[in-house]
N, C-alpha and C positions, 0 to 999 in steps of 0.2 A: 755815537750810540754804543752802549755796553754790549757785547755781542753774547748769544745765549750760550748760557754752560751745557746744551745738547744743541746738537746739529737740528737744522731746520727738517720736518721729516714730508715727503712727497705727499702731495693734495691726494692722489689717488687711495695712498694706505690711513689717512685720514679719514678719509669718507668711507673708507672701509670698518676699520675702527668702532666710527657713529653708530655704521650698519649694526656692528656687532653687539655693541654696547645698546642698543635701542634693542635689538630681537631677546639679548639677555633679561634686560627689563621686562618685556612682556612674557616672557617663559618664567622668570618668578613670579612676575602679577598671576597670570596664567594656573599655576602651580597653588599658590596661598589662595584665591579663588577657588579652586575645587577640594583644596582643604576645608577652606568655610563651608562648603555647599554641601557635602557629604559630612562635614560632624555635626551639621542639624540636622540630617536625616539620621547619624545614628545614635541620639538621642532617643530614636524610639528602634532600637535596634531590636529590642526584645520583645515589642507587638509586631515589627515586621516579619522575626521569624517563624511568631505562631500564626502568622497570617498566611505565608507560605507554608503551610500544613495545616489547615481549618479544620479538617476534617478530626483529628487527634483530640479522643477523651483528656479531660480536662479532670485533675484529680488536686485535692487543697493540702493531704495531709497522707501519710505513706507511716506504717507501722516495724518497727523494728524487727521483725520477722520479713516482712515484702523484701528489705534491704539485704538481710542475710541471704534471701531467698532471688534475690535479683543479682546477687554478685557471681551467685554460683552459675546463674542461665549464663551471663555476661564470661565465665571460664568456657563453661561446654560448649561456649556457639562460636569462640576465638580457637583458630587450631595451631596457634602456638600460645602460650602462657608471657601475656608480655611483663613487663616490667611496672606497668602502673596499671591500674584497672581506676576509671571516674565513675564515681555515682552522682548525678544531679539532681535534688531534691526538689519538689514542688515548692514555689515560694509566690507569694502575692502578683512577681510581675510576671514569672513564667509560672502559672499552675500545671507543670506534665515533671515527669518522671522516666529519666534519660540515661543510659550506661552504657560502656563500652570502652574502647583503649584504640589508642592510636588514629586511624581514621575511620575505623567503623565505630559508629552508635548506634542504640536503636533507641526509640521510645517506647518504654514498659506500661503494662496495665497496674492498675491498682493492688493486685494482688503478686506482681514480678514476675509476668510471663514478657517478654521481648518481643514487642512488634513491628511496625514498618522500621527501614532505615530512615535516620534522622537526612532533612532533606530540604536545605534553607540557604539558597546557594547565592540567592542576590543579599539577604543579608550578612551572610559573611563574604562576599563581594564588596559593601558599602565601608563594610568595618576597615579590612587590608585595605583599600581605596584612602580611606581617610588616616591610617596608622601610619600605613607605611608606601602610600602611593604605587601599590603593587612591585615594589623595588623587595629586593633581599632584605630580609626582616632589619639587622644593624644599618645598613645602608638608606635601607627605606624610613626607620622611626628617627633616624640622625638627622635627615635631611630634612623631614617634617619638623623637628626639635627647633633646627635652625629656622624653618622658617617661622616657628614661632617667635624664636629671638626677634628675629624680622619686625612681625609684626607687633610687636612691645616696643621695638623702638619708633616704627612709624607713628604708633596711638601715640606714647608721650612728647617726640617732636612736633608731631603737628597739634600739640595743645599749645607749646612754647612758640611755635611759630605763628599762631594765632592767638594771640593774646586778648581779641574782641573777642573769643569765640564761645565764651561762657555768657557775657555780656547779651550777645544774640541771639541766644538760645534758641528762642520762640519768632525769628525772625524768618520772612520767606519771600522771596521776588520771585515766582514762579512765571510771571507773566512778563517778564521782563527782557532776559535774554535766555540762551542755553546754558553760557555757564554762568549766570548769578543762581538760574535754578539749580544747576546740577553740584554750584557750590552749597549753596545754604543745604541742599539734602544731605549733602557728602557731612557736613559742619553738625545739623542738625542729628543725627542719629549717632554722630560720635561721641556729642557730646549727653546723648540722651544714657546711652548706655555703654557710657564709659564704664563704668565699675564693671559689669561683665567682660569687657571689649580686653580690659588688662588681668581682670583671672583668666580668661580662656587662654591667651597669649603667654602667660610667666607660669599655667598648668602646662601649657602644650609642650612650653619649651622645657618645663623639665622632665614631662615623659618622656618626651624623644631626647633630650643628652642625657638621661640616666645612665644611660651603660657606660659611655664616653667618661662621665663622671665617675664611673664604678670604675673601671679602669688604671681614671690618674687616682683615684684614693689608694687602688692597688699598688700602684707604684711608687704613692711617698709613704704609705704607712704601711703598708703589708707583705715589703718585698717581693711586689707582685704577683700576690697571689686572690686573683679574684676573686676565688669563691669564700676568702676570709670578709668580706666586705659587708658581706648581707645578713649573716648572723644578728649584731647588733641592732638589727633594724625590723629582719622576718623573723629574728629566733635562732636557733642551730639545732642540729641532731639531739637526739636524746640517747641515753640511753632505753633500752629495749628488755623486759624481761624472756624468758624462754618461750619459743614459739610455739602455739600446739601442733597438733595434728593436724594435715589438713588446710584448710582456706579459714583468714582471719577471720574472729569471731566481731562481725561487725554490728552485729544488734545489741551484743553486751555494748558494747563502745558508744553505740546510739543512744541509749538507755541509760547511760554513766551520763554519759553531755548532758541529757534535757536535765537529770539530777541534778548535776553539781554545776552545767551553766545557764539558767531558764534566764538570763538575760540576752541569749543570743540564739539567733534563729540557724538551723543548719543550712548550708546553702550544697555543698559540693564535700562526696568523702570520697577522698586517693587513697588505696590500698595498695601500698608499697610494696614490690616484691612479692606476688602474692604465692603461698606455696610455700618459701622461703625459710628458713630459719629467721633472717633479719627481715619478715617481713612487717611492717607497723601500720598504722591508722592514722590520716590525719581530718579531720573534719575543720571544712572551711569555714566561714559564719558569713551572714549578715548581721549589722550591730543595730538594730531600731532604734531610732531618735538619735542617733549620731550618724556624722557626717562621713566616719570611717568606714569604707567602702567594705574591707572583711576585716575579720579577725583568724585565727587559728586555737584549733584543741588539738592536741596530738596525745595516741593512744598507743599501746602495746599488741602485739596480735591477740592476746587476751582481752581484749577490751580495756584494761585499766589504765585510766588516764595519766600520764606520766608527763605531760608539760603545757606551757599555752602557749603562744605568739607575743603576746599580750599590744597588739594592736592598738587596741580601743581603751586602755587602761595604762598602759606602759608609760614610755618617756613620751616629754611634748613630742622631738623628734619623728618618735613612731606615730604619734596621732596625724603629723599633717603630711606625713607619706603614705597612712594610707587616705584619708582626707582629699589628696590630688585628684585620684581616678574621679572622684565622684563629682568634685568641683567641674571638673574639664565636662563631664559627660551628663552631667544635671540625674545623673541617677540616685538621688536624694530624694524624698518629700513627696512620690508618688508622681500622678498624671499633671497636679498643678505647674506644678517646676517642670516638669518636662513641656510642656504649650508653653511656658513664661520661655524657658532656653529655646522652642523652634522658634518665638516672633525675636528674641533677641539674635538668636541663630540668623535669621533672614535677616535682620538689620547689620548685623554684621558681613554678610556677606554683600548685602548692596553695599555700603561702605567700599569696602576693597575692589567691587567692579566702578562706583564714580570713583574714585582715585585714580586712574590711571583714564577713564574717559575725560576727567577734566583736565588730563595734560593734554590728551588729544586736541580738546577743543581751544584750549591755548594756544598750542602750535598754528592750528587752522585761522585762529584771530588774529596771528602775528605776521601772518600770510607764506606758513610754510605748512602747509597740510600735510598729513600720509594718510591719502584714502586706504592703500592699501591695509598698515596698519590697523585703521579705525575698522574696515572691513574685518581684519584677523581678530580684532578683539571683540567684536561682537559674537563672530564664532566661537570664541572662547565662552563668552558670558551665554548665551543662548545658547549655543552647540553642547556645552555641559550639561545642561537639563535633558536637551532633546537625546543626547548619547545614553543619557542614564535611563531615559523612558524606552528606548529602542533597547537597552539590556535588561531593562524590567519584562520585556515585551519576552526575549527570546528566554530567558529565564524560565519564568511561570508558563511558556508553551510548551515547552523543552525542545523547542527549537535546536538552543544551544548548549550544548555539556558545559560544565560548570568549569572545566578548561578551557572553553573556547570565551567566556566573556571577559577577561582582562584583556587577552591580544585586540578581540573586537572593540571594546572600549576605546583604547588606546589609537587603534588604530583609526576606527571612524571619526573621533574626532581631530586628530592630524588629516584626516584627509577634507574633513570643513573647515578645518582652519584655510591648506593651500587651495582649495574651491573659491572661497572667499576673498585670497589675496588676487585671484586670479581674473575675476569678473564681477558683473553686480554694485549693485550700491548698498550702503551700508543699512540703509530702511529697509530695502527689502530684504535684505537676508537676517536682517531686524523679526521681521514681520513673519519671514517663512520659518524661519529656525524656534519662535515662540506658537505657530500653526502644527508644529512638528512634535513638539514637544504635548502638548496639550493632547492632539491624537492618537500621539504612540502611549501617552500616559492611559487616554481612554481603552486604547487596543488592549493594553496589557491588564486592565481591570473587567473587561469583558469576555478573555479571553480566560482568567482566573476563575473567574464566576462560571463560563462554558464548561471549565475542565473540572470544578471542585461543585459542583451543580447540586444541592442537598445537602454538602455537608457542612457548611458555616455555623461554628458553634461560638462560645464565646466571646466577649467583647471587641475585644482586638482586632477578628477575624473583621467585623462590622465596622470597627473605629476607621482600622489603616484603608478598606475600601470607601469609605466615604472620606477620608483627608486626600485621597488618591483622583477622588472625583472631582471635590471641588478645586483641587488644585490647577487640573483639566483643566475646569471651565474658566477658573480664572487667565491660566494662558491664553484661551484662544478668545475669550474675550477681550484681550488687550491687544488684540492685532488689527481691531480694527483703528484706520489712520486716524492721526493724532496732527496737533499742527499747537504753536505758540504764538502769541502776541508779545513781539515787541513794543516799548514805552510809548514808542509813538503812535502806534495802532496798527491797524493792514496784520493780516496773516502769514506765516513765513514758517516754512519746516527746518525744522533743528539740521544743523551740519552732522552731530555723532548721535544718534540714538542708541541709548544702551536701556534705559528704563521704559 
């Protein structure tokens, strides 16, 4: 017998090994799972946030006086002069009117007087959550990047490894075992909405390696210097004529744009420097009827336009750079596309939870279970809804400062995870973890409506409470028990319950 070119290595660091190798697996599954689940809720990122402030006049259209006149409240109520000052302009999916720097903003009236702090703490919770999994911003969108890599190469392998699987499209054994059901479901939705399944996947991944990409372009072509990278893509400095007196004139600038670009909607103006000699103007855009997420106009503190982006017109390149955000986040095409990306958003997301319950239920038909596992990963699939409705909860009570809901996130569900591995069967914590989820969703819509009592104004405020309800009811509707037929007949409860 040829003897092996490494030493034979001891049973104990083997089985250790397994361990490892198997908990890593379900920490990515785990991971690219609450990525899917959170970027179809922030698809409607922009009705969540006007939903957490109902109460907030709703204004369609702001006059280049309010702007000039809102920049200045936006100086006198900041007590140092920072370095950029935002103005956020009303536009079709957020109608309010928003300024301020750094981390203060407030929302303005129609005329530019400064009112409540801006105050939307679980939506921009859901955003970081799905970006950058609350990790340090490169760290966090890198690792997200990757797991989109991840997930592009799972979709196209398992098309190649399944060669019937277009064939069977419309094929279903649901009555038959658990995993011929939980395979034809896993099969079936992959292949229903494949063509999303690999834009989401080859956008995600390259939002999150852009910088990593920005990077190595720095280092083979630009003698590594980064910030040479993004010129050709956003644009570069311009020059600047002389600055006036004073705070830039931003309503000349307002006024110049609708003139000379009425093909583009204002979305967002940055007042560089403001005070400054070098202080300038750049107004953001929205581009209607294209897929190009913004554009760019850049002004002089005079108002006079001195360059564009050119975005939504420039090279192909610049079109499907900026093209990406909007592909990945369905913020194209109004409310239609946005409901078309949540049901495909949820198809996606069950996908990636049966993947990983039909290895479970392999293991357990080969006659090597891990209840434990099946247990933790139900935690994960359930325990991530019910985690997010328990920070919905403490969020809109104000329970929690908007510092304390990532450590709590994070933490309560590490701690149903090891609850799970600990005791219980996998049904029932099936069944309590979708009762949990469905009541803390209700708590947190009850408790919204107790504390904003009168003030529900437009649509949004109505939309996201009623998607918030029936979502409720359909959890706690599905808890009650379930059972399958086997081919031969007789009733028999599934080994892994995840759906």
């Amino acid at each position: 017998m040829t003897a092996l070119p490494w030493p034979k290595m001891p049973a104990r660091l083997v089985a250790r090994m397994l361990s490892g190798h198997t908990a890593l697996g379900l920490a990515l599954s785990a991971l690219l799972y609450i990525v899917c689940l959170s970027g179809t809720l922030v698809v409607f990122h922009n009705e969540f946030s006007r939903w957490e402030q109902p109460g907030i006049t709703e204004i369609e259209a702001v006059t280049p006086q309010t702007i000039q006149t809102l920049l200045e409240n936006v100086l006198g109520r900041l007590e140092e002069t920072p370095d950029q000052v935002t103005l956020v302009l009303p536009t079709p999916d957020v109608p309010r009117l928003v300024a301020g720097a750094g981390e203060d903003y407030w929302v303005a009236g129609a005329d530019g007087t400064l009112g409540e702090p801006v105050a939307h703490p679980f939506s921009e919770f859901l955003v970081t959550l799905h970006m950058y999994l609350h990790l340090p911003a490169i760290a966090g969108i890198t690792l997200v990047g990757l797991l989109g890599v991840m997930m592009l190469g799972l979709v196209l392998t398992g098309f190649l490894a399944h060669p019937r699987i277009f064939r069977d499209a419309f094929q279903f054994r649901r009555g038959k075992s658990a995993r011929l059901g939980e395979t034809d479901l896993h099969n079936r939705l992959s292949v229903w909405a494949a063509p999303f399944h690999i834009t989401i996947a080859l956008t995600g991944a390259l939002l999150g390696l852009a910088t990593i990409g920005a990077y190595a372009l720095a280092l083979v072509f630009h003698d590594g210097d980064f910030e040479a990278v993004f010129p050709p893509i956003f644009g570069g400095e311009t020059e600047t004529g002389p600055a006036p007196d004073g705070v830039a004139d931003v309503a000349t600038a307002y006024r110049n744009f609708q003139a000379e670009r009425p093909d583009l909607t204002a979305w967002l103006i940055y007042v560089n420097g403001p005070g400054t000699e070098a202080q300038n103007i750049e107004i953001l855009t929205q581009v209607p009827g294209q897929l190009a997420y913004f554009d760019g106009v850049q002004f002089d503190a005079a108002g006079t336009m001195i360059g564009a982006t050119g975005m939504s017109d420039g090279e192909a390149g610049q079109k499907i750079a900026a093209a990406v955000y909007s592909l990945h986040f369905g913020w194209f095409g109004g409310l239609p596309v946005k409901f078309a990306y949540l049901a495909l958003g949820l198809a996606l997301t069950a996908v990636c939870a049966s993947g990983f319950t039909l290895w479970l239920i392999k293991r357990r038909e080969k006659g090597r279970p891990s209840p434990r596992l099946e247990r933790a990963w139900i935690a994960v699939v359930w325990g991530a809804p019910a985690v997010l409705a328990a920070t919905l909860l403490g969020a809109v009570s104000g329970v929690m400062a908007e510092a304390v809901l990532i450590p709590f996130h994070w933490l309560a569900l590490a701690g149903l995870i090891v609850l799970a591995m600990l005791f219980g069967s996998a049904r029932h914590w099936s069944r309590a973890l979708r009762l949990a989820a469905g009541a803390l969703t209700l708590a947190g819509l009850a408790v919204h409506h107790a504390v904003n009592a009168g003030q529900y104004q437009g649509e949004a405020s109505w939309g996201v409470s009623a998607g918030l309800a029936v979502t409720a009811l359909i959890l706690l509707a599905s808890t009650r028990p379930w059972t399958w037929r086997p081919a031969g007949g007789g009733t028999t409860t599934g080994p892994v319950q995840v759906g």
